[in-house]
Structures are given as C-alpha cells and as structure tokens.
N, C-alpha and C positions, 0 to 999 in steps of 0.2 A: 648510908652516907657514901657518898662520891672517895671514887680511887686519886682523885687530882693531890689535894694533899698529901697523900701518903705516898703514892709516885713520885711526886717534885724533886728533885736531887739540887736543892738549894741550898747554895751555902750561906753563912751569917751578914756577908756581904754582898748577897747578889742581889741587890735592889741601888746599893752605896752611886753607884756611876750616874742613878736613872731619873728622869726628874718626872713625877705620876701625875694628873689632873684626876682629880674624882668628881665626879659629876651623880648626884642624889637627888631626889625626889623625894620632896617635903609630903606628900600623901601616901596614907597609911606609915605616919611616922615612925610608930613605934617599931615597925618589923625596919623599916628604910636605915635608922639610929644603931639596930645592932648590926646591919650589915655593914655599914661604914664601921662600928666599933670592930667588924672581924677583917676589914681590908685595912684600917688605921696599924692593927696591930701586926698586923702579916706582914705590912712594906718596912713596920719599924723592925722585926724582928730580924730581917733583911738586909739591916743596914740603912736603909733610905731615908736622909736628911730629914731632920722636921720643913727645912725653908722649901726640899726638894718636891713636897706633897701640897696640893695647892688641892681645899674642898672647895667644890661651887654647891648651892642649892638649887632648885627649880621647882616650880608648883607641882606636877605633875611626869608622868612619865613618859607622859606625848613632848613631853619639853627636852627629855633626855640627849635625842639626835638633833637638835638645833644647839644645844651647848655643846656638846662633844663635838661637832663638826669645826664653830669656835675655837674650842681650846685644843683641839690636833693643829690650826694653826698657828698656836701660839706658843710651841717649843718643848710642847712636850712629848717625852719617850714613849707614852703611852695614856688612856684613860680610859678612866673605869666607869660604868658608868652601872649606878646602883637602882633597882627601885622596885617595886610591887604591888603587881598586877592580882586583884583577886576578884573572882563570877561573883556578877549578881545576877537579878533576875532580867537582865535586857541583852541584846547581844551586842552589846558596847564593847563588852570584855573582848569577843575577839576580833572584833574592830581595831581594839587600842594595841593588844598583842601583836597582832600584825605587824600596826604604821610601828611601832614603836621597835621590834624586831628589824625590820626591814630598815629603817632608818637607821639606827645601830649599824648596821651591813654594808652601807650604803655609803656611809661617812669613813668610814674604815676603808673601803675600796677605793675610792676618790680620794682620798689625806693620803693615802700609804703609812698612816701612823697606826699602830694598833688601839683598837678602840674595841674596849670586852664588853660584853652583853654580863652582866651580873644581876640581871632585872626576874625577880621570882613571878611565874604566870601560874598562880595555884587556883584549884577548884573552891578552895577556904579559907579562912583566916588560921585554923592549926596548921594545915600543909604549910603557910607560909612562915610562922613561928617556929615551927621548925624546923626549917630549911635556915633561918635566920637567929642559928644561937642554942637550937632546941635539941632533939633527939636526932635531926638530919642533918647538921654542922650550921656553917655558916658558910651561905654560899660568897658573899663578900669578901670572907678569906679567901676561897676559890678564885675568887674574879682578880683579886692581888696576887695570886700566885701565877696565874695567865699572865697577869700584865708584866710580873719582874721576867717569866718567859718568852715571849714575844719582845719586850725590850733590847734582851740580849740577842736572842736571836735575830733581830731587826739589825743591831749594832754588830755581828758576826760576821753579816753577812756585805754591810757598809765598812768592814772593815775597821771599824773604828776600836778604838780602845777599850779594854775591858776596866772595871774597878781595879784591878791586878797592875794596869799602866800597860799592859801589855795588849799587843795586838790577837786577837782572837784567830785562831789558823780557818783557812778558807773549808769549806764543804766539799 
C-alpha cells in the first residue's frame, strides 16, 4: 500500500474551500466505480461540499485528457481524473498508457490547475482490484488526497484564502 494516505497531514476541513472535477472512465467499470467510491469518500471526509464535487463520465481512458483539459477551465480547484488501464494481448495497452499519461501532464501544464493522474496501468485484472478497494488501497482515495494537496498548495501560493478565512502565509 502507498505511504500517501498515511502521510497526508489533512485536516477534517481541508478540502471545505475547494471545488474538485472528477473525471472517470466508464471501461472496466467495476474497478473505475470503486475508485470514484475511494476519492467520493476522501474529499467528503475533507469537508468538500457535495455541490463543490462535480463527476463527469467518459467512454474510455483515452477520453480522460480531453475532459480534464475542459473542466480545468471551467473553475475548478482541481481534477481528478480516474480510470483503468489493463494488458491484453496487443500492444495497445502501452500505446494507451502513454497518450493517456502524457495527456494527463499535458493539460495540467498548460491549465496551471492541478489535474491528478489516478488512472491504474496494471499487468491484470487482480493488480487492479486491488489497487481499487482490495489488499493495495484505493488508489482513487490517493488521487483525492493529491488533489485536496495541490488545491491548497495552488491557493498558498496565489495567496488566496484558506477554508480558515484566512490568508495562507507565503513559502
């Protein structure tokens, strides 16, 4: 299991100020369903408005960087963008891990909004089960935990206002 969770120094409100865009990938549903249920539950535990959390869906996870470029301009603190990648027998798989990585990166560079890669690229269907709920977390909580991070830190560093009302002291 990833140190991210257990590291995070998040309080019960550090998501409250932030408004998230999650953007999920309808293929390979059922692994895609619990990562959104572990980043749903991580921004509410946070604090983060139900109105403040806006999910989009997308066929696929080549769709992931074309919505997330969208909705960083459309006001949000941050997005997540969920989905899972798993080998078959062609080399499509890292064809798609690539565009789909790189795209991710790409839109995040250009927006200046934080945009998390929460996208599982596993060799099989268990690696990604449990990476998504199983014996290896959920990396979807991870991708929410990035995002309430980079939010704040985005807002720190713009000076803007904390959940607190107060101004975040400079770096």
């Amino acid at each position: 299991m990833s140190d991210l969770r257990q590291h995070a120094e998040l309080s019960s409100d550090a998501a409250a100020a932030f408004r998230f865009a999650v953007v999920v990938s309808r293929f390979n549903g059922d692994i895609t369903s619990a990562l959104l249920d572990g980043a749903l539950q991580t921004l509410e535990e946070h604090g983060a408005a139900a109105d403040a959390v806006r999910v989009h869906r997308v066929p696929g996870a080549f769709e992931l960087p074309m919505a997330a470029a969208k909705l960083a301009h459309g006001g949000a603190d941050a997005v997540i963008c969920l989905g899972a990648l798993i080998k078959g027998e062609t080399p499509h798989f890292e064809h798609l891990c690539a565009a789909v990585a790189n795209g991710i990166e790409e839109v995040a560079l250009r927006s200046g909004v934080p945009v998390i890669f929460g996208v599982l690229t596993c060799e099989e269907r268990r690696h990604a089960q449990a990476r998504a709920g199983g014996d290896e977390g959920n990396k979807g909580a991870e991708a929410a935990i990035a995002a309430i991070e980079m939010a704040a830190l985005f807002a720190s560093i713009s000076g803007r206002s904390d959940s607190d009302g107060q101004t975040p002291s400079s770096p």
